[in-house]
C-alpha positions in Angstrom: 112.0 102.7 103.1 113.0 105.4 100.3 115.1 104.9 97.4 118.0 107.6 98.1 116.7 110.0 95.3 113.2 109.7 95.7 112.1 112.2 98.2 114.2 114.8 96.4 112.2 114.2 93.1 108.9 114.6 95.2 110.7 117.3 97.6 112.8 118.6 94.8 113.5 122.1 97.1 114.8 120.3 100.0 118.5 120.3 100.4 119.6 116.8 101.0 120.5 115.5 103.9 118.1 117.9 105.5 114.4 115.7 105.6 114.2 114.4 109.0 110.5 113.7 108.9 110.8 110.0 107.5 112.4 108.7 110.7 109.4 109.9 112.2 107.1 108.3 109.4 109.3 104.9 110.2 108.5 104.9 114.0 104.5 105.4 113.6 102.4 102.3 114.6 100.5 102.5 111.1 101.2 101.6 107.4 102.3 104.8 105.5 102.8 104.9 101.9 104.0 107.9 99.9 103.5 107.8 96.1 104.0 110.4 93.3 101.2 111.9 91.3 101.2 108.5 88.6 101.1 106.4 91.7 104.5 105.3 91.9 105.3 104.1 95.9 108.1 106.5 96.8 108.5 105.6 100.3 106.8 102.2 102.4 107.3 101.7 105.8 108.2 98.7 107.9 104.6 98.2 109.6 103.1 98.5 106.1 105.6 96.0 105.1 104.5 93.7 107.6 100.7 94.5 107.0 101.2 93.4 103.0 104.0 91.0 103.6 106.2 92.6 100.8 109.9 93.8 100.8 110.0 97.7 100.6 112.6 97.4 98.6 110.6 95.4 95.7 107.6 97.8 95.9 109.6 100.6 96.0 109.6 102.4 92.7 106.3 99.9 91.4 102.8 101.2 90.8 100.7 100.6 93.3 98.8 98.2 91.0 101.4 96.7 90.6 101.8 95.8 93.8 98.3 94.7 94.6 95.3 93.1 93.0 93.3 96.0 92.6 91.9 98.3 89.6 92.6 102.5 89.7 89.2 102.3 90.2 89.0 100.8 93.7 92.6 101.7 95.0 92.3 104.9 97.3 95.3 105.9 96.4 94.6 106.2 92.5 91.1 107.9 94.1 93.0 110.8 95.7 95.4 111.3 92.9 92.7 111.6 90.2 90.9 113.5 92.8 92.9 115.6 93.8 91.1 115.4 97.2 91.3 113.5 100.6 90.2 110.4 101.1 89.0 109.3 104.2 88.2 106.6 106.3 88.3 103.9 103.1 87.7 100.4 104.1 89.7 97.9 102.2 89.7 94.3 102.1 91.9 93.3 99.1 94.6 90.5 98.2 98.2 91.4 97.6 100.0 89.8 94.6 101.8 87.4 96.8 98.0 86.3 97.3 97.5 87.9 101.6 94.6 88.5 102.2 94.2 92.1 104.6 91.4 93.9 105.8 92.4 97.5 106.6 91.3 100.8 106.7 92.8 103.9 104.1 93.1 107.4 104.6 95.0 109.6 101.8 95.9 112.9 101.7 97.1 115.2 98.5 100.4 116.2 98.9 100.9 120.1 97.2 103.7 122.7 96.3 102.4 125.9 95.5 98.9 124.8 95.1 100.3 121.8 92.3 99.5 118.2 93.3 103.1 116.1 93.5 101.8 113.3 95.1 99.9 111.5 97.7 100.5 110.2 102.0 98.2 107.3 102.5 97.4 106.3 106.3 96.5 102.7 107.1 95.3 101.3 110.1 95.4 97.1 109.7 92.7 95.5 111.3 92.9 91.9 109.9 92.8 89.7 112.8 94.1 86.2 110.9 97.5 87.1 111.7 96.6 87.9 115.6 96.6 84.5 117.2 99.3 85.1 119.9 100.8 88.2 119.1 98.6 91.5 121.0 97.7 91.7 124.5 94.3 93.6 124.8 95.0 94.5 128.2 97.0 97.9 127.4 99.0 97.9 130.8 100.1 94.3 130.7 100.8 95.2 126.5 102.9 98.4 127.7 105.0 96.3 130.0 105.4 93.4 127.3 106.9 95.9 125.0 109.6 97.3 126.9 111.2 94.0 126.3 111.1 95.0 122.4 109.0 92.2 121.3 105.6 94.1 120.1 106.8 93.5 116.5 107.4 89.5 115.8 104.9 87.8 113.9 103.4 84.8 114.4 105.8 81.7 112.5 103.6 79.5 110.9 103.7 79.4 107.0 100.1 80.0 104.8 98.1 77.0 104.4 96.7 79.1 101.2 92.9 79.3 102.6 93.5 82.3 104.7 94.8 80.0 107.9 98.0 78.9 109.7 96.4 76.3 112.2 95.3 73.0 112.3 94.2 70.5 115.4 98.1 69.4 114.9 99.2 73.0 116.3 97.0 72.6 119.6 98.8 71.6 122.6 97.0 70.9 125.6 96.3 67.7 127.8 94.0 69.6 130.3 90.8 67.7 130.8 88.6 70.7 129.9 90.6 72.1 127.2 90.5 68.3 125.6 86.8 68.2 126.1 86.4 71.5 124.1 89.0 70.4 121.2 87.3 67.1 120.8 83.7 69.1 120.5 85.3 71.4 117.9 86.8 68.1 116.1 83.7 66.1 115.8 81.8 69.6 115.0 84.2 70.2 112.3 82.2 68.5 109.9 78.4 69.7 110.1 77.2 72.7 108.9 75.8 73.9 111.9 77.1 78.0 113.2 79.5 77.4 116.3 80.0 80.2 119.2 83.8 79.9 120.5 83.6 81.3 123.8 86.5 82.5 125.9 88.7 84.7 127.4 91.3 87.3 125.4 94.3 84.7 124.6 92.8 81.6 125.2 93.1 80.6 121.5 89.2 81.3 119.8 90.8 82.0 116.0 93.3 79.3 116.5 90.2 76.4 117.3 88.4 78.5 114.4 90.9 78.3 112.1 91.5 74.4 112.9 87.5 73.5 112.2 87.7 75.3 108.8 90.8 73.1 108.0 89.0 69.5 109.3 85.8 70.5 107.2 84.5 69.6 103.6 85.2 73.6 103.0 89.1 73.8 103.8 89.8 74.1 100.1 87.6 77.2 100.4 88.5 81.0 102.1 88.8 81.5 105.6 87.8 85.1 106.6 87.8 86.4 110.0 87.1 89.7 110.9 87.5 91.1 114.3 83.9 92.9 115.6 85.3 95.1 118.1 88.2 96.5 116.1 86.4 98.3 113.4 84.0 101.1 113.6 80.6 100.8 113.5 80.2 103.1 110.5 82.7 101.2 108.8 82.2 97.2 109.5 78.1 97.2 107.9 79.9 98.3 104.7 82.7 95.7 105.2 80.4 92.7 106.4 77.5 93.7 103.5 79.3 95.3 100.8 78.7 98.8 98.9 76.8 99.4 95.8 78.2 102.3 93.7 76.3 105.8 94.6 74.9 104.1 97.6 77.0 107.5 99.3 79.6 110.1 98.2 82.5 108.1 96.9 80.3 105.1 97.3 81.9 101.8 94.4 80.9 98.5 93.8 82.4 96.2 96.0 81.9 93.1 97.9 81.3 92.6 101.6 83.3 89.6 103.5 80.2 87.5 102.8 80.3 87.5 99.2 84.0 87.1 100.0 83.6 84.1 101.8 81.7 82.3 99.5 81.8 78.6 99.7 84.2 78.8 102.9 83.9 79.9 106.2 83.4 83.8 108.0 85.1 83.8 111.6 83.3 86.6 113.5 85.3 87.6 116.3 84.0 89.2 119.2 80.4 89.6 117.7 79.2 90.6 121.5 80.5 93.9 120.8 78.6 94.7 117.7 75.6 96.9 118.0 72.3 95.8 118.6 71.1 97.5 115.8 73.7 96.0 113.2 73.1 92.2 115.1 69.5 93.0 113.8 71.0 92.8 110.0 73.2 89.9 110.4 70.3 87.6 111.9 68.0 88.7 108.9 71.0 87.7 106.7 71.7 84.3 108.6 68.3 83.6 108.2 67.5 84.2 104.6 71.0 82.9 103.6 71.0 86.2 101.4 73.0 89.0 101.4 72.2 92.7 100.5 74.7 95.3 99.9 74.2 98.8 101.0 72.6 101.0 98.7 71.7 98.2 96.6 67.7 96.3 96.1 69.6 93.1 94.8 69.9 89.8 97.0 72.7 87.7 96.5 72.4 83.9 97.8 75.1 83.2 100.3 76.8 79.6 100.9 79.0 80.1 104.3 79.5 78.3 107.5 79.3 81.0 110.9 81.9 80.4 113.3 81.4 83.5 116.0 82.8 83.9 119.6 82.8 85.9 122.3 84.9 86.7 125.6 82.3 86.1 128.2 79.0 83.5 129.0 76.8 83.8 125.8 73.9 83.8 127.8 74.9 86.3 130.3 75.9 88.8 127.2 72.3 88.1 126.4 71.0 88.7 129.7 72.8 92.2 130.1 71.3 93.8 126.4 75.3 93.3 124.9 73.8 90.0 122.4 70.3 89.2 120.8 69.3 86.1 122.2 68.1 85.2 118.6 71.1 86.0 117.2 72.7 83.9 119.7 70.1 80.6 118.8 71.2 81.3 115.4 75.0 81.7 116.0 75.2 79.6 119.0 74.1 76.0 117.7 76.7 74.7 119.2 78.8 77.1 122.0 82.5 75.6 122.9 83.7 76.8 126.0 87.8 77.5 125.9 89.0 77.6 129.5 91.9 80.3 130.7 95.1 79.1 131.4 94.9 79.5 134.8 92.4 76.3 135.0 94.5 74.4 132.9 98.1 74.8 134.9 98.7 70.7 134.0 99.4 72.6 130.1 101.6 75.2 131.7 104.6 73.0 131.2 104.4 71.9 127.5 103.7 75.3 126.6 106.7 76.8 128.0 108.7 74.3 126.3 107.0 74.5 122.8 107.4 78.4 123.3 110.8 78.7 124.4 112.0 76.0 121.3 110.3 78.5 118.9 111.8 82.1 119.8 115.2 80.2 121.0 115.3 79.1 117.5 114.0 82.7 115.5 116.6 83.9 117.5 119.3 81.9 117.1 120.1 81.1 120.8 119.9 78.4 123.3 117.8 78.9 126.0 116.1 76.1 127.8 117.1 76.9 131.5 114.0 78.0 134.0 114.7 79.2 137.3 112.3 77.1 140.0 111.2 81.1 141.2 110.1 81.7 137.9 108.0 79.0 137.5 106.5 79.8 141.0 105.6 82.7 139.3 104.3 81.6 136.1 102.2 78.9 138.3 100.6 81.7 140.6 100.3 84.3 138.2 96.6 84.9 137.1 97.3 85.2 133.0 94.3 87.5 132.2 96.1 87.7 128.6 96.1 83.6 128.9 98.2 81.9 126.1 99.0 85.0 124.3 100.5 86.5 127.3 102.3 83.9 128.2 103.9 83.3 124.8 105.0 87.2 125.0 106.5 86.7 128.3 108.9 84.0 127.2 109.2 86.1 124.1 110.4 88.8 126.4 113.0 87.0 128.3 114.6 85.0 125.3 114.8 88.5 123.9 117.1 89.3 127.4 118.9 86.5 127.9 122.2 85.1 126.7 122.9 81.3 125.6 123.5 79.4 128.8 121.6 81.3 131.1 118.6 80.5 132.7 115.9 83.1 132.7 115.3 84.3 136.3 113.0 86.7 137.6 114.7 90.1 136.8 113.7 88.8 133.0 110.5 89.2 134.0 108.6 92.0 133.0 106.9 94.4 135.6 103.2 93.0 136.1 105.0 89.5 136.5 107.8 90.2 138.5 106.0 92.4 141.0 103.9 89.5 141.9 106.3 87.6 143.7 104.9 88.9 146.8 104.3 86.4 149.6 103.5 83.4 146.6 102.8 80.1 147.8 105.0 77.2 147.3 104.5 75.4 144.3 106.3 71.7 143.0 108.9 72.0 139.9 106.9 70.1 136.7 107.3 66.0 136.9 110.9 64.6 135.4 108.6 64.0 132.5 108.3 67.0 131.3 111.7 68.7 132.8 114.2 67.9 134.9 115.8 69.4 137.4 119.4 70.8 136.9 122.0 71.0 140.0 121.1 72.6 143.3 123.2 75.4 145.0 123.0 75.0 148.8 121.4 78.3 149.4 118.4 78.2 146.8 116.1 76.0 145.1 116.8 73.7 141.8 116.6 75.5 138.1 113.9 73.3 135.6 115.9 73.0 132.8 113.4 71.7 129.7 115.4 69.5 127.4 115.8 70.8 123.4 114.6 67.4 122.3 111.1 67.5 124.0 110.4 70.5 122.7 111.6 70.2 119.1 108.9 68.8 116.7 108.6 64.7 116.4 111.6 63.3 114.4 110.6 61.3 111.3 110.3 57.8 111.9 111.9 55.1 109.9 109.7 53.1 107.4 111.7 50.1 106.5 109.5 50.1 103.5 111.4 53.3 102.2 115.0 53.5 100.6 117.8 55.2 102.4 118.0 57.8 99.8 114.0 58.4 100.3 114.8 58.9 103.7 117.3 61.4 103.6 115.2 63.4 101.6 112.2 63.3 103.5 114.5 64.7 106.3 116.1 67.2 104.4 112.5 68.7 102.6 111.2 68.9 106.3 114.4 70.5 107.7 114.5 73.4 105.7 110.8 73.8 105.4 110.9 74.0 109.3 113.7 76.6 109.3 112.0 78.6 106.8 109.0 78.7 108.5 111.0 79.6 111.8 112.7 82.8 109.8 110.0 83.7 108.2 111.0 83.0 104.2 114.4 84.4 105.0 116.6 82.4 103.3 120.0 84.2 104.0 119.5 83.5 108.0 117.4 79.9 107.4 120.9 79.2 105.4 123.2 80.6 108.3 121.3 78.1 110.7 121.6 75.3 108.6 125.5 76.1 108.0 124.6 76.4 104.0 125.5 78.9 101.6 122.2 80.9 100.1 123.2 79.6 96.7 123.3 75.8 98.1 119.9 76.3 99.6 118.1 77.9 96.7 119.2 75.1 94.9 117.9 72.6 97.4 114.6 74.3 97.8 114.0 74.0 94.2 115.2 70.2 94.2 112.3 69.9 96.3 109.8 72.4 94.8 109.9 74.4 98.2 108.6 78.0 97.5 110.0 80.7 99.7 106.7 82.7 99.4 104.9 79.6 100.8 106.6 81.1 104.6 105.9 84.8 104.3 104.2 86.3 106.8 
């Protein structure tokens, strides 16, 4: 987003009405950030918007440090404009001043007219995976097909518990025997300092248990940092993991690595099966010294920070094949958690339809609790190699397609679903306990229609010990805390919902010290 006279004083020879480039800039899958030569941000797209969790239109027009918690010194940005020279491949991990924590990657480039320096294009490629639970696919043809149905862009709705998580053992749902077995491990694990090895499949829900046994442990008051081993350059992720000293290499500073970072909490490494053999070598020696080195530097740091790895496949066969150091993996995998796919836990299938179509009926703003039996056919013989997350973008999809009133049926399906309904097996509707069955045409089998009440969260219960006026308070502080999380902080729409006017709501969040920034995403 550009304020209207901003490109023109960067592009002051462009006629106006002529720059077509920034609808290009707005459709790229990156963060791009144009500022002027003193740093001010002239133009911020959407997915840099939703990588910083800011409002373009309060950055736009700010200083970058402004915006963020960061020196000139450090910012790449500032870097290029001093410089006058590109800066590439710049690993950040910084906090922005609405206190998000991302971990990214920078590259800048001098913008010039006539050989004069008027301001700067910064590139960034997000790589934070603590926003991730159940929103990417990592199989790209099943992703592809997901997106037609113009979903590839909602975030995950669950507010900022302020350590760098959204989930707690609350937020699991699950009744599977094996899936129980592996939450109650993580539970009773939660509290021993002992490195744990989450291991399963894409979408099964690794960060999600991570994130939960931070939260039950004495260090929940402390960070949370995950970073995602396979998504990051091997170049790049020693500097991020170990930190840099300052000349260490060309445009080398001081900064810390996500171990320092992590201090006193707990460091999530995801998918640490794809990190090189030679780098696993440098994390053992720094899991077993408890010390940390940054590159370029001869000083050792003492580290206090709980491990929690995973991987998604057998930790032993990983081992076996050359892809993990089995003493990496003695070290890591203290105790190993096995989370099980979705298609051995089809008993689950049920409840997570209905918590899944509750939340995206209600971000929105429709009705849609209606199932057709052939769908759910499907959804029971599909194989789910995307698991959970696959299945929550699937119902994504089809609330996305649907009108109120109408049940979702297999044309709402997208292509890789839909074009297995080849020759499927029979397979019974969920009990009467979980849905029940709406009326029958004569010609084709009964809809599942999942009722809004069993999937909406708990209602309070009364305490006769409390006053009325207690009560209604109670209710009122968790209704609109639960419609801001559901809109994401928007108050305008969480407002709408409620049938308030913004005014009457700002005034009630405030009656009840509710913060709007507490449900940013």
């Amino acid at each position: 987003m550009m304020k209207p006279n901003a490109i023109h004083s960067l592009f002051p020879d462009i006629a106006p009405g002529s720059v077509s480039f920034l609808s290009i800039l707005d459709q790229f899958d990156m963060g791009v950030v144009i500022t002027d030569t003193v740093g001010k941000i002239l133009y911020f797209n959407d997915v840099q918007a939703r990588i910083d969790n800011l409002d373009p239109n309060d950055v736009v027009g700010q200083k970058v440090t402004d915006c963020y918690r960061v020196d000139d010194d450090v910012t790449p940005i500032m870097k290029c404009v001093h410089s006058g020279r590109t800066v590439d491949n710049f690993a950040c991990y910084y906090r922005t001043r609405l206190g998000k924590v991302v971990n990214s990657v920078h590259n800048v480039y001098p913008l010039h007219s006539y050989e004069t320096l008027i301001g700067t294009i910064c590139f960034v490629r997000d790589y934070s995976i603590t926003r991730e639970t159940f929103e990417t696919i990592s199989q790209p043809h099943a992703s592809r097909e997901i997106r037609t149905f113009n979903i590839s862009g909602t975030p995950a709705k669950r507010r900022d518990l302020g350590n760098g998580t959204r989930f707690s053992f609350n937020d699991i749902i699950g009744k599977s025997s094996e899936f129980v077995k592996a939450v109650e491990s993580a539970r009773v694990a939660a509290d021993s300092p002992s490195s744990i090895m989450l291991y399963g499949e894409t979408g099964t829900g690794k960060e999600l248990l991570a994130q939960s046994i931070h939260n039950k442990s004495a260090r929940k008051s402390k960070p949370f940092t995950a970073i995602n081993c396979a998504a990051i350059p091997e170049h790049l992720l020693e500097g991020i993991l170990f930190g840099t000293a300052k000349g260490a290499f060309t445009g080398a500073m001081d900064k810390q690595g996500l171990f320092e970072q992590a201090e006193g909490g707990t460091l999530f490494l995801d998918e640490i099966n794809s990190m090189s053999i030679g780098l696993q070598a440098k994390l053992l020696r720094v899991i077993q010294e408890r010390k940390v080195r940054r590159i370029g530097s001869l000083k050792e740091n003492n580290m206090d920070i709980r491990i929690i790895s995973s991987v998604n496949e057998d930790p032993h066969q990983a081992a076996e094949r050359g892809a993990l150091r089995y003493d990496l993996l003695y070290r890591l995998g203290v105790l190993i958690i096995r989370i099980p796919p979705l298609r051995e836990r089809m008993e689950d299938m049920e409840k997570l339809i209905c918590h899944f179509l509750h939340k995206h009926s209600l971000l929105l703003e429709k009705k849609i609790n209606v199932i057709s039996a052939d769908v759910m056919d499907l959804f029971h013989n599909h194989h789910w190699i995307g698991n959970v997350r696959e299945l929550e973008h699937v119902i994504e999809g089809a609330v996305n397609l649907v009108t109120d009133g109408e049940a979702i049926e297999i044309r709402h399906m997208p292509v890789h679903i839909s074009q297995s309904t080849v020759s499927l097996p029979s397979v019974s509707t969920p009990s009467t306990s979980l849905a029940e069955k709406g009326t029958a045409t004569p010609a084709g089998p009964l809809n599942v229609v999942f009722p809004v009440d069993s999937c909406a969260p708990a209602p309070v219960v009364f305490h006769p010990k409390k006053s009325l006026a207690n009560i209604q308070a109670e209710n009122e502080s968790r209704t609109i805390r639960e419609m801001l999380a559901f809109f994401q902080g928007n108050v305008s729409r969480a407002a709408r919902k409620l049938g308030l006017s913004p005014q009457l709501l700002h005034y009630k969040m405030k009656k009840h010290n509710i913060q709007r920034k507490e449900f940013l995403i």
